[in-house]
C-alpha positions as CSV (number, residue, x, y, z in Angstrom):
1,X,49.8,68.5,-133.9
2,X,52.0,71.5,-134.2
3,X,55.0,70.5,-136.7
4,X,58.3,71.9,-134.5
5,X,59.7,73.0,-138.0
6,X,62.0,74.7,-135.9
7,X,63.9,72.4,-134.5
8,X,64.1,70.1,-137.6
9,X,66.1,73.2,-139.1
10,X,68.6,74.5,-136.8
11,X,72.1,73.5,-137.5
12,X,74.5,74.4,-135.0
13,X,77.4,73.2,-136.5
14,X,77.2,76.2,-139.5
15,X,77.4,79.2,-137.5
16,X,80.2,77.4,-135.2
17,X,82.4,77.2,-138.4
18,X,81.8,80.2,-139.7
19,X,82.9,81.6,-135.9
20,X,86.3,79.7,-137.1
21,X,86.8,81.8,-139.8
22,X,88.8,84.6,-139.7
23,X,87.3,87.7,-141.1
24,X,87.1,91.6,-141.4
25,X,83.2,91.3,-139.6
26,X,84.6,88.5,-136.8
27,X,81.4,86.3,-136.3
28,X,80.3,85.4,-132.9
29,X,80.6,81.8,-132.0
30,X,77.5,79.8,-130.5
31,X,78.9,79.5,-127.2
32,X,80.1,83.0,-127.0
33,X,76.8,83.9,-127.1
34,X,75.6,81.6,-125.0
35,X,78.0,83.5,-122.0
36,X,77.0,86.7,-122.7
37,X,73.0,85.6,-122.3
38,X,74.4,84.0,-118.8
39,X,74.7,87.4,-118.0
40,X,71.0,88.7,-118.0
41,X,68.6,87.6,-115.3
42,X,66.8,84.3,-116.1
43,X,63.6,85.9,-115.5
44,X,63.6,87.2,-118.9
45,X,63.3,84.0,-120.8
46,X,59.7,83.5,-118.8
47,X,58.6,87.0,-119.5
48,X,56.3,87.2,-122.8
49,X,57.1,91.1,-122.8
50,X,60.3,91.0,-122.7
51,X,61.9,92.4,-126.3
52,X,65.2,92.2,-127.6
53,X,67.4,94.0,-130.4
54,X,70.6,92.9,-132.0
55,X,71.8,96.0,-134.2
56,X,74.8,94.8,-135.4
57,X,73.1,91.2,-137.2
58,X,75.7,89.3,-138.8
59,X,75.1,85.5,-138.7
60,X,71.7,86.3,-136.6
61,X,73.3,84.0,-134.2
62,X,72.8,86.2,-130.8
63,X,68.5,86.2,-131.5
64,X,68.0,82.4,-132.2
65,X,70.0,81.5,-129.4
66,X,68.0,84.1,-127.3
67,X,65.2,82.1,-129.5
68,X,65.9,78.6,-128.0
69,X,66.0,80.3,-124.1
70,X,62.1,81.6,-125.1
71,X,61.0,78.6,-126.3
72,X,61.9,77.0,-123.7
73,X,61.0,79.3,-120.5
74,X,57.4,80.5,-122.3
75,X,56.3,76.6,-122.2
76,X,54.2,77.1,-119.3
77,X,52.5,80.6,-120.4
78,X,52.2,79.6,-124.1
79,X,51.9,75.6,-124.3
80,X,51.1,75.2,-128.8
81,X,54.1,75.1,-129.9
82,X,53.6,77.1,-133.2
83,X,51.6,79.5,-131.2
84,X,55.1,80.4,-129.0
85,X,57.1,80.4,-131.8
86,X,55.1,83.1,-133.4
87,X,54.5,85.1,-130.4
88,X,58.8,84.9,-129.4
89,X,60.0,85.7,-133.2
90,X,56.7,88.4,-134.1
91,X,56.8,90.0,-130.8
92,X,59.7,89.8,-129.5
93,X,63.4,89.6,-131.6
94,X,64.1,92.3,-134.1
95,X,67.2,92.9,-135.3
96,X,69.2,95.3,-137.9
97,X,72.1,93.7,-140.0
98,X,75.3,95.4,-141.0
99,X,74.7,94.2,-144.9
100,X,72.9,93.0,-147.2
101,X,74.3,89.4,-147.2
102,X,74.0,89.1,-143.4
103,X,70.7,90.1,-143.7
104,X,69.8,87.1,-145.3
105,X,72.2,84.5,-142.9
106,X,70.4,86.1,-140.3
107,X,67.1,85.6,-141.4
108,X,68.0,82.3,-142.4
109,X,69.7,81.5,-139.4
110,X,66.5,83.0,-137.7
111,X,63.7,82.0,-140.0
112,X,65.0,79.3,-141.5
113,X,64.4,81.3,-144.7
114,X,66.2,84.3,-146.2
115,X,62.6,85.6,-147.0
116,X,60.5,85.3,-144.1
117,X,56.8,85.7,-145.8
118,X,57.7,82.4,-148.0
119,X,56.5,79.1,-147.5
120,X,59.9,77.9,-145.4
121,X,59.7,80.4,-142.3
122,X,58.5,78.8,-139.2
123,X,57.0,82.0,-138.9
124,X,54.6,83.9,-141.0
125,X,55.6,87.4,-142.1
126,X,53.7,89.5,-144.3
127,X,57.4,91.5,-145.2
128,X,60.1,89.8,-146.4
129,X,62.5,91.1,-144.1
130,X,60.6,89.8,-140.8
131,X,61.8,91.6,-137.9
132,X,65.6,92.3,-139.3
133,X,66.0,95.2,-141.3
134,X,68.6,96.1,-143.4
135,X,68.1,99.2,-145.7
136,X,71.0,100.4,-148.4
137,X,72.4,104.2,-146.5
138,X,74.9,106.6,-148.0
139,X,77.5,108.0,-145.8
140,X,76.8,111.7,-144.9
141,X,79.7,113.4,-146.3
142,X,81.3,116.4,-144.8
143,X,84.7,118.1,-145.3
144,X,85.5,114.1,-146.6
145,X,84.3,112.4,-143.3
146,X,81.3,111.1,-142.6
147,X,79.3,113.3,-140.2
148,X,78.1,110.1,-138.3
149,X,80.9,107.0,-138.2
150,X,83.7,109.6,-139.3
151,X,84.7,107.0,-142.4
152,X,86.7,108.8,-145.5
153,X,84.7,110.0,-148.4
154,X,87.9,108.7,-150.2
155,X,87.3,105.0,-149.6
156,X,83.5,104.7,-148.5
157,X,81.9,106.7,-151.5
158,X,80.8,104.1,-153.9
159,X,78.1,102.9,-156.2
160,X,75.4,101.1,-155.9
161,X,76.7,98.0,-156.3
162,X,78.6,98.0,-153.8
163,X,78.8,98.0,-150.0
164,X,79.3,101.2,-148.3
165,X,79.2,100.4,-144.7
166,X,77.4,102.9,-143.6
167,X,75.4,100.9,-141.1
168,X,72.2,101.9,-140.2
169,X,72.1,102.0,-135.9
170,X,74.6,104.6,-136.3
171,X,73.8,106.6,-138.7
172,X,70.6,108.3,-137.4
173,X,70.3,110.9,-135.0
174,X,67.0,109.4,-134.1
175,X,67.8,105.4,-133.8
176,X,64.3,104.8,-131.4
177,X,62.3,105.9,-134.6
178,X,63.7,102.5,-136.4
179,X,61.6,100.2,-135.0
180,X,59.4,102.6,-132.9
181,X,59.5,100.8,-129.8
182,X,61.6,99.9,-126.2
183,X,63.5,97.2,-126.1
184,X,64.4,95.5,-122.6
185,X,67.7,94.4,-123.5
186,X,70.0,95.1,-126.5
187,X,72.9,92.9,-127.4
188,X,75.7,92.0,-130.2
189,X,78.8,92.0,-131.7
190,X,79.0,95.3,-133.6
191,X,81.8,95.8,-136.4
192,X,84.9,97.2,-134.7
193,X,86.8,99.6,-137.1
194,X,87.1,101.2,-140.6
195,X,89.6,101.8,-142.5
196,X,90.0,105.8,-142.4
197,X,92.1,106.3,-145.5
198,X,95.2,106.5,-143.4
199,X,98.7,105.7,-144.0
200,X,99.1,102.1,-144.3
201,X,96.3,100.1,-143.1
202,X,95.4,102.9,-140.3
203,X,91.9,102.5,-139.0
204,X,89.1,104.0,-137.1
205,X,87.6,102.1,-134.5
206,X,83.6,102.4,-134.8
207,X,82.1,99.9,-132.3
208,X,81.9,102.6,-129.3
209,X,79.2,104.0,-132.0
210,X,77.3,101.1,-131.7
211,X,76.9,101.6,-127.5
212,X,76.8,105.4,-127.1
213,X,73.4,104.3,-129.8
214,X,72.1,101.7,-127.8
215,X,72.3,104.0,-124.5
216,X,69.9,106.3,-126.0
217,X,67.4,103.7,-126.5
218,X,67.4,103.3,-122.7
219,X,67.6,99.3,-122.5
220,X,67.2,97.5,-119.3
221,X,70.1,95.7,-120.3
222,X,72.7,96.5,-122.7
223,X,75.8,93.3,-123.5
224,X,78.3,93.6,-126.8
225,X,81.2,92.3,-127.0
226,X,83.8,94.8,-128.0
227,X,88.0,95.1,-128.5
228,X,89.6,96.1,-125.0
229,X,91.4,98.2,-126.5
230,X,89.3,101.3,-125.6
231,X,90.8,100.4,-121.8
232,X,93.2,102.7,-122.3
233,X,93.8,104.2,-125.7
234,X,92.7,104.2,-130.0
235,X,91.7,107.2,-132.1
236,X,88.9,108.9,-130.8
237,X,88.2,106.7,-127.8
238,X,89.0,109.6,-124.7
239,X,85.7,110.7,-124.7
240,X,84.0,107.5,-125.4
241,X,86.8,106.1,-121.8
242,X,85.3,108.7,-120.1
243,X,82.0,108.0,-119.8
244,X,82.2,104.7,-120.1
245,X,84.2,104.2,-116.8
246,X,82.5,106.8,-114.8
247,X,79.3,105.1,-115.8
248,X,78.2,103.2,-112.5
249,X,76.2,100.6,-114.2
250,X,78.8,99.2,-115.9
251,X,78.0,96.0,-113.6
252,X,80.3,93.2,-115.4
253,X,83.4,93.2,-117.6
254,X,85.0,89.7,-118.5
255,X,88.2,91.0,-120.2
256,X,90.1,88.7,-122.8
257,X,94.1,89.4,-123.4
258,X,93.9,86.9,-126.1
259,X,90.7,87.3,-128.2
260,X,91.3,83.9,-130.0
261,X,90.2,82.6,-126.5
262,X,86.6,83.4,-127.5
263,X,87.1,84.5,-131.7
264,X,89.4,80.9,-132.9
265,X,91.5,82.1,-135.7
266,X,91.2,85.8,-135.1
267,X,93.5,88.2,-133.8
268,X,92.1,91.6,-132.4
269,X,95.7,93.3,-130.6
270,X,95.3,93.7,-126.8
271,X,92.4,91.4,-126.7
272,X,88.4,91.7,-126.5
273,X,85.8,91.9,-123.8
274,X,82.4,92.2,-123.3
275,X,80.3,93.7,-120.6
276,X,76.6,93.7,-118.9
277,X,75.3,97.2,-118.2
278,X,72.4,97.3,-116.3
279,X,70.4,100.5,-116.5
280,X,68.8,100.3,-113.0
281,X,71.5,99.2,-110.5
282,X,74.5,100.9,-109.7
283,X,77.6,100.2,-108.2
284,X,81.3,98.5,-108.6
285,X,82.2,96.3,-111.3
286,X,82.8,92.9,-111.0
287,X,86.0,92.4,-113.2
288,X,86.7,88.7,-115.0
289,X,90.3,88.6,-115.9
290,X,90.7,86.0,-118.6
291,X,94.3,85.4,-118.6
292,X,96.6,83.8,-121.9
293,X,97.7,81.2,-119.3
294,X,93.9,80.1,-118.8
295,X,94.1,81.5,-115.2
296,X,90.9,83.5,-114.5
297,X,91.5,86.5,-111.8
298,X,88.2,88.0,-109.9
299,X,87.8,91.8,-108.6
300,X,84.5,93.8,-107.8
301,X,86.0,97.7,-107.8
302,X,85.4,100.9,-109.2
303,X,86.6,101.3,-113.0
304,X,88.4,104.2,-112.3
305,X,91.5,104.5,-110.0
306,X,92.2,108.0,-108.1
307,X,93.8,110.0,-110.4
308,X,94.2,107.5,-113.4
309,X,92.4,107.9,-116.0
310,X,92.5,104.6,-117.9
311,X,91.0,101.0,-116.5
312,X,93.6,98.8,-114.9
313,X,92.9,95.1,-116.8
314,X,94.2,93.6,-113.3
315,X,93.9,93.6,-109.8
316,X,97.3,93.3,-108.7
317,X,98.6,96.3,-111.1
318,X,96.9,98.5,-109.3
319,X,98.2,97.8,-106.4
320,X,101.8,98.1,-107.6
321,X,100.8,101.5,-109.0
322,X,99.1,102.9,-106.2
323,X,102.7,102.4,-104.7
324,X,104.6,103.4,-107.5
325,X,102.4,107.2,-107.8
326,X,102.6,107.5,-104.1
327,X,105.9,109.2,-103.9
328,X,104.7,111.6,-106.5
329,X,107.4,111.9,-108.8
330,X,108.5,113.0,-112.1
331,X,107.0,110.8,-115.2
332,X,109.2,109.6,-118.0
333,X,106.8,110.8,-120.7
334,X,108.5,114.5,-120.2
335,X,111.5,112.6,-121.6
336,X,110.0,111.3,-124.9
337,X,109.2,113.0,-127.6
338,X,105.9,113.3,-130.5
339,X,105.8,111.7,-133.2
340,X,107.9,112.9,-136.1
341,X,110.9,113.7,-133.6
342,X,113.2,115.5,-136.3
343,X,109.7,116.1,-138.9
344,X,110.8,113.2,-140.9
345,X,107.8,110.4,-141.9
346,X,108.6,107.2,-141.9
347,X,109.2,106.6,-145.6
348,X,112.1,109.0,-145.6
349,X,115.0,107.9,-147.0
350,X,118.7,109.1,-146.9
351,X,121.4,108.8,-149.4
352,X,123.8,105.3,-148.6
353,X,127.2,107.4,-149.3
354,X,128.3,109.7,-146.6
355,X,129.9,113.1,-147.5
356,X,131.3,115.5,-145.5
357,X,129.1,117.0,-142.6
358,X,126.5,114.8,-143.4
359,X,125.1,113.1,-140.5
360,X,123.5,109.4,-139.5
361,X,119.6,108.7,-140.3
362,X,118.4,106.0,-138.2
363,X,115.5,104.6,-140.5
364,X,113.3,101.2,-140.1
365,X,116.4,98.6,-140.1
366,X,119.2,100.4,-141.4
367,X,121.2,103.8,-141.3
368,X,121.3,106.6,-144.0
369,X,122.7,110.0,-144.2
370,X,121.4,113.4,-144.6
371,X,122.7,117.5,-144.4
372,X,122.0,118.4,-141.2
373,X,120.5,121.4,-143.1
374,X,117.3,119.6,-144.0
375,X,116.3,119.3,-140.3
376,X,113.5,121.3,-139.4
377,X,112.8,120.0,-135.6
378,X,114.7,119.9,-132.5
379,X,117.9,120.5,-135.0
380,X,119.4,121.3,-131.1
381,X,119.2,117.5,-130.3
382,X,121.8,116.5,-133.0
383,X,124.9,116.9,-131.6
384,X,123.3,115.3,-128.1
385,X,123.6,112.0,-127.0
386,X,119.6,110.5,-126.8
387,X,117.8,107.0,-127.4
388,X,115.4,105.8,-130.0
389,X,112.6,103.7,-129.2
390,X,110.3,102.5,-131.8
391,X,107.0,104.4,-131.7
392,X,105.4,100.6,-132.9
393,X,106.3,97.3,-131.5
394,X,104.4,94.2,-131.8
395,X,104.9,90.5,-130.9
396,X,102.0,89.2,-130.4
397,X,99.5,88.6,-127.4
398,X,101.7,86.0,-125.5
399,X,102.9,86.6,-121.8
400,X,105.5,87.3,-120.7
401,X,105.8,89.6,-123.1
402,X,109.0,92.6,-124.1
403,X,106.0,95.0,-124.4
404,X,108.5,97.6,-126.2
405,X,111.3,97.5,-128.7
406,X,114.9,97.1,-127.2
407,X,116.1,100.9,-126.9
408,X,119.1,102.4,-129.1
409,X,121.8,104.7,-127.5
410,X,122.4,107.6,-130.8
411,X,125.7,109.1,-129.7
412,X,125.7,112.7,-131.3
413,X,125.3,113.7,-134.6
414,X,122.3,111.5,-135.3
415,X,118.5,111.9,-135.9
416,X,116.0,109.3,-137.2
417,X,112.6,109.0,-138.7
418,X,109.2,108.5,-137.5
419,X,109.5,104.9,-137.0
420,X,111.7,106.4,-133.7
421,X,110.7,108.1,-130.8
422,X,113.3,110.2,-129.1
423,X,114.3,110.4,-125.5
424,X,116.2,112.4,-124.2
425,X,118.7,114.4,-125.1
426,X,121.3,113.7,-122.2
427,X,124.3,115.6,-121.8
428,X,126.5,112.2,-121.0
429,X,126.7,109.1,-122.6
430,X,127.1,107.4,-119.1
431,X,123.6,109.4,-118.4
432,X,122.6,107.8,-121.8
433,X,123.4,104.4,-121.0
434,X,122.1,104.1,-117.3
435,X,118.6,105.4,-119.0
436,X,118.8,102.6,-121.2
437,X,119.3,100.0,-118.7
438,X,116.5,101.7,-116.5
439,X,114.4,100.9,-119.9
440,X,115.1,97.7,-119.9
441,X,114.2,96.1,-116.5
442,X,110.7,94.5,-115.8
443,X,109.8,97.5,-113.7
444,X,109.9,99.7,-116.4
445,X,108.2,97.7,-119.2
446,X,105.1,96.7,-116.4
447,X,104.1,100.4,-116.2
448,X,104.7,100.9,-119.8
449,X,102.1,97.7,-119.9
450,X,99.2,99.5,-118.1
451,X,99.0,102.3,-120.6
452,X,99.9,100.2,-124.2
453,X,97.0,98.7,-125.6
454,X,98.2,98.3,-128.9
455,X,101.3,98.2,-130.5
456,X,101.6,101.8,-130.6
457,X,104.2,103.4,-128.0
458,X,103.7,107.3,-128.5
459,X,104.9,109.1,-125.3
460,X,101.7,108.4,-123.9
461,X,102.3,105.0,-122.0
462,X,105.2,106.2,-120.4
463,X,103.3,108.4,-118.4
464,X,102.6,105.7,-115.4
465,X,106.6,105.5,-115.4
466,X,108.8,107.5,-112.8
467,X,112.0,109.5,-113.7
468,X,114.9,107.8,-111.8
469,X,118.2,109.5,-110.5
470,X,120.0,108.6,-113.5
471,X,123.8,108.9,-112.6
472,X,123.7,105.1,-111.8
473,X,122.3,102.2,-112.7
474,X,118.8,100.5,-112.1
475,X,118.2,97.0,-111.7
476,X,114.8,95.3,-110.7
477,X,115.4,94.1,-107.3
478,X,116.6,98.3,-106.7
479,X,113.2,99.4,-108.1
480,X,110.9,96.6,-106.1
481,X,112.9,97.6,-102.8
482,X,112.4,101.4,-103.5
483,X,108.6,100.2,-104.0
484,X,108.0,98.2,-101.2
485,X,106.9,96.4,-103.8
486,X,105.9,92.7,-102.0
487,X,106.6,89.1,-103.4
488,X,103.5,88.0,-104.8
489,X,103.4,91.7,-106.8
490,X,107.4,91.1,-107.8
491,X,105.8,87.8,-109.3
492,X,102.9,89.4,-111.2
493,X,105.4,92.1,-112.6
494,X,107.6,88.9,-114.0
495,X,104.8,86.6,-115.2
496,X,103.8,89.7,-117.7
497,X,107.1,91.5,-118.8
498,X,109.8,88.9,-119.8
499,X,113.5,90.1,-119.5
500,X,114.8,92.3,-122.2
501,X,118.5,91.5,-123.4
502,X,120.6,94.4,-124.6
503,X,123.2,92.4,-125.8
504,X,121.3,90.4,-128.4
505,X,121.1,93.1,-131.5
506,X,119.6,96.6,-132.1
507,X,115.9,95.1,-132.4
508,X,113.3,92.3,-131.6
509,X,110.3,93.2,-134.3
């Protein structure tokens, strides 16, 4: 009798801690997994042909849970026990890992043995790595970028002793000739981002790496699970938008605002969200809204809105924007400015003692003074009355939610750093001031919502947001009448974008 040395070893309970722990590579919990496979048809787990890749191996958890669905559906085709568990793990799961050390937890999550030609495996390999490579790249370096994953020569150029990240699925023009085969369905949890040698802890996302990879393979079925971020923004990501939401076999999206929902302990801004694309059906998407408030919201529609060029997260948003871009008006992004409004970065610092003709420098929490003879940029807006609106605001992934920092009024003779964004200039402060109230009702923020998917604000977001007849004020209920806007959308609008108090100081980061 066959010894089930496979079942004696697994041990759930590991990999759902380390899922718990909070980490730079986020580890995929069991039932995570477990969702995503949901998503494939159940014919697969009965087909003895069917193959599968995870390229991004961490904890291996995605192929022995894929394992557990073989064993059981191949009962029938392949009744010795020993003899399915060979055929499913030789013939069927290959992976590649991300490092050296998950190479190993993957085979040994896999395996049961880090060395899968040792006397432990419930397997016999004749290599030690089994079906899960991992094999020690450099970065190709060019002009200090890598040609491939774009990560600084600067940070990512080290010795052998250490890990250069330079992960193998992506850095090959070629990835078919790594295992020399087809895969019917590819799936993981690839890394999301590197640090690009930026200012601060600036990063570069890589994950849509991982996917553009996996399409050239040609899969049946392709699932990761991926920050939602690339919805509507992040370095690099147009292109990467583009196709993706054109791309008709996109079939499923279950979008998460809160990625602790599914990662415990781990916070990825603007949430995460993984997808099924199914290589021969085509059509609309059927959207899973995962709400912070447990709510789930349900949509099948196209990924793409007539002339937007983002993904609207919900259903009812688009509705309030088709209404909103209807009357085809001015945006408010013509009113804001780039980055570096007056060419000063954000570690600029003015002198504390004002002398004559010197003039205010609004920096991160306080106010200096400069010359105005060291400005360089849009020296004409000095003497105009304008508002500042920090270019980063962040307060966590909670609804409702400010969305944006609480806008300053700079009478003339002002200019700030880049931790400001400038809009404006205005002639009048009473022009001034009704822009600032416009700024701060729910109407305004909930547009501004669509387009932010991080805590970024460059001029960007405001782009969904229509310029007003500013010689008097705007309240809410004005905009939602001038909308049409109807109840159950006026309720939407105000269970997302809590009210913004002016009165209550400067600023709310």
């Amino acid at each position: 009798m066959a010894v089930d040395r496979y079942s004696y070893s697994y041990n759930p309970d590991v990999l759902s801690c380390l899922a718990n722990l909070s980490s730079d590579e986020v580890f995929t919990p069991p039932a995570l997994v477990n969702q995503m496979l949901d998503l494939l048809p159940q014919s697969l787990w009965s087909d003895p042909s069917a193959t599968f890749l995870d390229p991004a191996c961490k904890s291996g958890v995605f192929l022995r849970e894929i394992a557990k669905r073989l064993l059981e559906g191949l009962k029938d085709q392949i009744p010795d026990l020993q003899t399915r568990i060979d055929h499913i793990f030789q013939k069927q799961l290959f992976g590649i890992a991300i490092t050296e050390l998950t190479s190993l937890l993957s085979r040994r999550s896999l395996y049961c043995s880090k060395y899968p030609n040792g006397h432990y495996s419930i397997t016999p390999f004749d290599k030690p790595a089994g079906n899960i490579q991992f094999h020690r790249i450099d970065h190709t370096w060019c002009n200090g970028r890598c040609a491939f994953c774009g990560a600084s020569q600067s940070e990512y150029d080290r010795g052998p002793e250490l890990e250069t990240h330079s992960y193998g699925f992506i850095h090959t023009v070629h990835p078919e000739e790594l295992f020399n085969m087809k895969f019917d369905v590819i799936i993981g949890n690839p890394p999301y981002q590197l640090s690009d040698g930026g200012f601060g802890v600036s990063a570069k996302p890589i994950y849509q790496f991982f996917i553009i990879q996996a399409k050239k393979l040609n899969p049946r079925f392709l699932t990761m699970i991926i920050p939602s971020r690339w919805f509507a923004g992040g370095k690099g990501l147009d292109s990467f938008r583009e196709e993706m939401l054109t791309d008709d076999r996109l079939r499923i999206i279950h979008d998460y605002f809160n990625a602790a929902d599914v990662f415990p302990g781990v916070e990825v801004k603007s949430g995460v969200c993984y997808f099924l694309w199914d290589r021969d059906n085509r059509g609309d998407c059927n959207v899973i809204t995962h709400n912070t408030d447990g709510s789930v919201e349900i949509s099948t529609r196209p990924l793409l809105e007539e002339n937007v060029d983002i993904f609207i997260r919900h259903k009812m948003a688009v509705s309030v924007l088709k209404k909103v871009k209807s009357l085809d008006e001015v945006t408010f992004d013509t009113l804001v400015s780039s980055r570096k409004p007056f060419g000063f970065p954000t570690n600029y610092k003015g002198s504390q003692i004002k002398t004559l003709n010197d003039i205010a420098l609004f920096e991160r929490g306080f106010i200096s003074y400069i010359p105005l003879s060291v400005i360089e940029r849009n020296r004409n807006w000095v003497e105009k009355y304008k508002i500042f609106i920090s270019k980063a605001y962040n307060a966590g992934d909670k609804y409702p939610h400010q969305i944006i920092n609480k806008p300053i009024l700079a009478n003339p003779y002002t200019c700030c750093t880049e931790t400001y964004l400038v809009i404006g200039p205005f002639d009048s402060e009473e022009t001034t001031r009704n822009v600032v109230t416009y700024i701060s009702t729910r109407f305004f923020r909930f547009l501004v919502f669509l387009r932010k998917i991080s805590q970024d604000a460059t001029s960007k977001v405001y782009s969904f947001v229509p310029i007003q007849d500013f010689s008097q004020q705007w309240t809410d209920e004005e905009l939602y009448k001038k909308y049409s806007l109807t109840v159950e959308e006026i309720e939407f609008i105000e269970s997302m974008i809590r009210p913004m108090d002016l009165n209550s100081g400067e600023s709310d980061d």
